[in-house]
N, C-alpha and C positions, 0 to 999 in steps of 0.2 A: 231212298233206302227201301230193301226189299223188306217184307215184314217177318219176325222173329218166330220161332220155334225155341220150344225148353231143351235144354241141354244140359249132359252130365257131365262133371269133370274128375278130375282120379282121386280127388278125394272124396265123391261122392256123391246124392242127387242133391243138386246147385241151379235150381230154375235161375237161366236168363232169357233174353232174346239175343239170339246171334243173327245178325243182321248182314248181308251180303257187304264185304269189301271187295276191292279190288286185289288181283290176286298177290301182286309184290306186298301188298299190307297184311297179307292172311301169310301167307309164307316169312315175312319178316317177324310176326309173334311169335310162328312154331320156331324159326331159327331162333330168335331171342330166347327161350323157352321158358316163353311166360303167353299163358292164355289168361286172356283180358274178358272175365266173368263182372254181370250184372244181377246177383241174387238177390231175391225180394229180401230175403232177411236184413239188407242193406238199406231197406226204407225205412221213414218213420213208420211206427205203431200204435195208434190208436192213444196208448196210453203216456207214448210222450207227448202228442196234442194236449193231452187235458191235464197234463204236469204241467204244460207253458199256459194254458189258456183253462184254469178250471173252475170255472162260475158257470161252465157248460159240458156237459159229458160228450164223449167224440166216439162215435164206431166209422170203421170202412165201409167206403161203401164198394169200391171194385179196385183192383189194381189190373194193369196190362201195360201190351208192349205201344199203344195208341196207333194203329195199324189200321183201326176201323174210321170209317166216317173222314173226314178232312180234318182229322186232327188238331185240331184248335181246342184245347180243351181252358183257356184261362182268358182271361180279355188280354186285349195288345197281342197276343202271340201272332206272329206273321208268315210262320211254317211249321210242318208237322215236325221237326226234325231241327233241334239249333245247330246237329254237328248232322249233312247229310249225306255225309261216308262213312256216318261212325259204327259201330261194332254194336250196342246194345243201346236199350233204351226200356224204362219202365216209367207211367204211370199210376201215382194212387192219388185217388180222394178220398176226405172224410169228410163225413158230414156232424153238423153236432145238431143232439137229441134233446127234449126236455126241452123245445122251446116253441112257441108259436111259428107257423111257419112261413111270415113277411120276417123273422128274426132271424130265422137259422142263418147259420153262417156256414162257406165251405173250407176246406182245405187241401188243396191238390202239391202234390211233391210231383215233380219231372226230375227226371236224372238219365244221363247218358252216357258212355263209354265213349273216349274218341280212340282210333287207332297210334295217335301219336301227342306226346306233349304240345305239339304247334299245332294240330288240331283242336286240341281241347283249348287252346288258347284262343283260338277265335272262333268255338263255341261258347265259348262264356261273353267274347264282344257279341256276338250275334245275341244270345237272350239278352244280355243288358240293355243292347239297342232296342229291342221291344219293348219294353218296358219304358226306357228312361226318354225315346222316341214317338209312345204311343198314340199309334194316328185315331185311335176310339174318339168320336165326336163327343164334344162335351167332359172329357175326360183331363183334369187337373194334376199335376206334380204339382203334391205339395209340398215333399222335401224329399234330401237325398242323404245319404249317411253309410259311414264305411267302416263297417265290423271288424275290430281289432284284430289279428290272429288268429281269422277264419279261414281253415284253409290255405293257398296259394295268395288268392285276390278273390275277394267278397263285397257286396255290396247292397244296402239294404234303402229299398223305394215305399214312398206312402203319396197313392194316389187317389183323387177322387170321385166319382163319375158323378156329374149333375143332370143325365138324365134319371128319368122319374121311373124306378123308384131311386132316390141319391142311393148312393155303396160307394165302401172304402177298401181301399183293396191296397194290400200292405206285400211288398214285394221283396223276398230276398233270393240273391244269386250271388254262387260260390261254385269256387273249383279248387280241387285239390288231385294233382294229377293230372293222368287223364279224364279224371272224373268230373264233370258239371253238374251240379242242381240248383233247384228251382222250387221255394217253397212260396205257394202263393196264398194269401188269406183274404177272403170276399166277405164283408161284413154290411149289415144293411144301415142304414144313416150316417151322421155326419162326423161319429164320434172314432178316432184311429185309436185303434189298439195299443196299447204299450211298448212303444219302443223295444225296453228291453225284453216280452218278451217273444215278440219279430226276430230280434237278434240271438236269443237262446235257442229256440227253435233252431235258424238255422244250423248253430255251428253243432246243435245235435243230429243233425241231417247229412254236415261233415262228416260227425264221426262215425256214420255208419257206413262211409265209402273209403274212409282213409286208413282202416284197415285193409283194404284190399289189394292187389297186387299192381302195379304199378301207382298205385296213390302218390299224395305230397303230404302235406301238413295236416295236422287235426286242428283242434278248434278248445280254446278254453269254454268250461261252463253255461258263465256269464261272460262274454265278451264286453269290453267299452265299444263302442257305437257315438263317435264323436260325427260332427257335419263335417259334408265337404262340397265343392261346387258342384251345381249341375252338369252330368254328365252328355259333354258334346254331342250333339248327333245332326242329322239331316244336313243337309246342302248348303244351310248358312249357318254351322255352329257356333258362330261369336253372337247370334242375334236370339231373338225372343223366336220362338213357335208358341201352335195354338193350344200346346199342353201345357205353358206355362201362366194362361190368360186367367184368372176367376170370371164366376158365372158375372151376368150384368142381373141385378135382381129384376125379373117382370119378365126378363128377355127369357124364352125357351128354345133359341133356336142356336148353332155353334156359332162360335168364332171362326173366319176364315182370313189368311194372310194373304195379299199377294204375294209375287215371285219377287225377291230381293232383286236388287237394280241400282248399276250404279247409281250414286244420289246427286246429280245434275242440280234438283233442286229437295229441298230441306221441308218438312211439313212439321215435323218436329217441333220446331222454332218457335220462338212467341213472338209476339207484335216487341217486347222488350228487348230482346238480344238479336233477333234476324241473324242467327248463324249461317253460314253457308261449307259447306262440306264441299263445293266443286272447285275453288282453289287454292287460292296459297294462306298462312298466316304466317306473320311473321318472317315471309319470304321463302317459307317452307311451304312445300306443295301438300295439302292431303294426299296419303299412299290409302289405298285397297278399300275404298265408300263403296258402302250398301245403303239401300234405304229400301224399308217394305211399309206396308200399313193392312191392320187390321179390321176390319166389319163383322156387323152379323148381317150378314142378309137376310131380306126377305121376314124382318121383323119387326117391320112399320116402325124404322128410326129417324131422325132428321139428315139430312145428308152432310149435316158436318161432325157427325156420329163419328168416331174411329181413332183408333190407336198408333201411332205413327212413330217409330224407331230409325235412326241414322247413324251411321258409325262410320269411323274412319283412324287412321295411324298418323301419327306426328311424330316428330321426337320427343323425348321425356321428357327434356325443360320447354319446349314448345307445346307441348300438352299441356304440362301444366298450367301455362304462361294461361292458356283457354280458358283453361277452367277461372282462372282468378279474374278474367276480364267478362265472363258471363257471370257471376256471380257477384260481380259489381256493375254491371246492366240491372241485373235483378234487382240491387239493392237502392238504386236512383231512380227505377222506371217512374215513380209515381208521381216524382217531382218533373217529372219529362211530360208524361200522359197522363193527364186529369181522371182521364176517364178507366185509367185501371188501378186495382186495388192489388198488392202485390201480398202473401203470405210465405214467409217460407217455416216450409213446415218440416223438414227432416236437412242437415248437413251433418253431413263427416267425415275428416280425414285420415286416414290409415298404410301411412309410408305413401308409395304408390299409388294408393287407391283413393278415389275422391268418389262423394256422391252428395248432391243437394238434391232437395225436391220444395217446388213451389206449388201455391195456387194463386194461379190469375183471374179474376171476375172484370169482365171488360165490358163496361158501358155500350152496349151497342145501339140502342136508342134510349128516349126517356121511358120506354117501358119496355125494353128488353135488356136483356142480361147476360152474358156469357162467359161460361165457367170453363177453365182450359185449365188442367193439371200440366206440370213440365218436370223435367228432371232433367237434369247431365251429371254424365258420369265418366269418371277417368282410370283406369288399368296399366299404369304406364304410360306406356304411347301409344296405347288404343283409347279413345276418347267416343262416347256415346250421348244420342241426346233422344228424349222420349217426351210427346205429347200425345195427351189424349182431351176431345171435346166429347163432354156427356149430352145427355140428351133428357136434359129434366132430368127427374129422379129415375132417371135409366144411368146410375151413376157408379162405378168399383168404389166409390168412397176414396178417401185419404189412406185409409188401413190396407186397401186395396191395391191402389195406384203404388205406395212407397214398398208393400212388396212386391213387386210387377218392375218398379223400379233394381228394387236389392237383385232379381231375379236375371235383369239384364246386366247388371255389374258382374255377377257370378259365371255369366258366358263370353263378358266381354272379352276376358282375360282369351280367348281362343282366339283373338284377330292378332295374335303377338306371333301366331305358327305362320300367318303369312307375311313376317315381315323380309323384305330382302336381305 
């Protein structure tokens, strides 16, 4: 995108940035006879910040067409430009005042004009994928949530970065039209802002582009803001990445996955079920295995440190036939193996959807111990299975592991898009 100049339209002076299209795009607005303007007056101001957020007073700090510098103005963002043929584009930030400054917090609005409705439709995939993809090291989804009648399609992220200093960074993306925005909230510790008002915010940000001319929907108030799964992304969407991982406490260094890979063999598995994902059950073949594993490197852990995820397709009574025959593994192993102590500490069943989570402590000498978390979980006829060995008290805990566990159910459901 070439960068914007202010421009007047016939009703008036209407600062936007018109941004170079190509020319059948420029010539199909004048025919259509609608010019596709991005006026500041269309951002938030200042003083809807501190309507949604007012335990803290909010000024601007600059608005532009973000033209300058490499454009990166929010963390995760992965280009200057989510739409980069589009017709206009403004940034604003605010900052809030009246506060020490390891506290202040910011607040950046992006918004862009696409030249057409299937443009702005996969500007809005492109920013969400930033966000709900974020390759930022150390940087957590902690949940995902979808703004009632924001807009066309809206959708609101709460992330967290556990590098030092921590920040939480509260994310919503909405289109209406051809219009996309982006209101992002960076706040310093551990504590995420209010839900609702993340989601008033934006659908206030809505309506300051859905009056505009080729817009879609506006946005109630208070929107509901109910959960919904994690938003698929990257190369293996049905599995865990490293933004889904929490920190290891002690450990300062990221989480890294390998490259998913058919799963030949299983690390997942416990000494109690020895699943295997490379052939048949029940005379049915596993369809479409992956299996990746997780480390921190280079942060002086034991090497049987690591988080281990496998998945595969069955049919749906074959699936579930699994699930009931590892979950009656689980529940015999210790009359099998002396030497392991079995717990299960989370199941649930929901139509379709199965998840247990165990802890196994396995005798490994008379003075050694080994602690291995497991889970399986089922989506249909995508069936998943998750281990991890801690490392001493280099450990996500139980509270850790079973949502890490909830986290892989939530993406499982995406191995059903490659079923034949």
């Amino acid at each position: 995108m070439a960068p914007g100049s202010v421009v007047v339209d016939s009703a008036g002076a209407r600062p936007t940035i018109d941004r170079a299209a190509p020319a059948h795009q420029r010539d199909r607005e004048v025919s259509d006879g609608v010019t596709i303007t991005l006026p500041e007056h269309a951002l938030l101001a200042s003083s809807d910040i501190s309507e949604h957020y007012s335990r803290l007073d909010w000024t601007t700090n600059r608005t532009g067409d973000n033209s300058g510098g490499n454009g990166l103005v929010v963390p995760c963002q992965r280009s200057r430009y989510a739409a980069p043929r589009g017709v206009a584009a403004l940034v604003r930030v605010f900052e809030s005042s009246r506060a020490k400054k390891q506290r202040r917090q910011t607040l950046t609005q992006l918004a862009e004009a696409a030249p057409s409705e299937a443009a702005s439709q996969r500007a809005y995939r492109t920013a969400v994928r930033w966000f709900a993809g974020c390759d930022a090291p150390r940087m957590q989804l902690l949940s995902t949530r979808a703004p009632r009648d924001v807009g066309d399609e809206a959708v609101l992220l709460t992330l967290r970065s556990w590098q030092r200093p921590v920040g939480t960074v509260v994310v919503g993306v909405a289109r209406t039209g051809r219009y996309v925005t982006a209101t992002v909230l960076q706040a310093p510790g551990d504590q995420a802002p209010g839900r609702g008002s993340a989601s008033a915010l934006l659908a206030e940000a809505v309506g300051g582009l859905c009056i505009l001319p080729e817009a879609g929907a506006c946005a109630p108030r208070s929107p509901a803001t109910p959960r919904r799964p994690a938003i698929p992304t990257g190369t293996a969407p049905a599995m865990l990445g490293e933004i889904d991982l929490p920190p290891v406490p002690g450990v300062k260094r990221p989480w890294v996955g390998t490259r998913p890979r058919r799963a030949m063999t299983n690390d997942a598995a416990s000494g109690c079920d020895a699943t295997s994902f490379s052939g048949r059950f029940r005379k049915r073949p596993f369809r479409h295995t992956a299996t990746r594993t997780f480390v921190v490197p280079e942060a002086g852990l034991s090497r049987e440190f690591g988080l281990t995820e496998t998945v595969g397709a069955l049919p749906g009574a074959v699936a579930a036939a699994l699930v009931g025959r590892v979950r009656r593994q689980l529940s015999t192993c210790e009359e099998r193996d002396l030497t392991t102590s079995v717990v299960e500490v989370r199941s649930s069943d929901d139509g379709p959807r199965n998840l247990s989570v165990w802890r196994l402590d396995v005798q490994v000498t008379d003075s050694r111990e080994i602690t291995f978390w497991m889970a399986f979980l089922r989506d249909g006829d995508a069936v998943g299975q998750l281990g991890f060995v801690p490392d001493g008290s280099r450990d996500i805990g139980e509270a850790g592991f079973v949502a890490v566990a909830e986290r892989a159910l939530e993406r499982l459901g995406s191995l059903r898009d490659f079923r034949d």
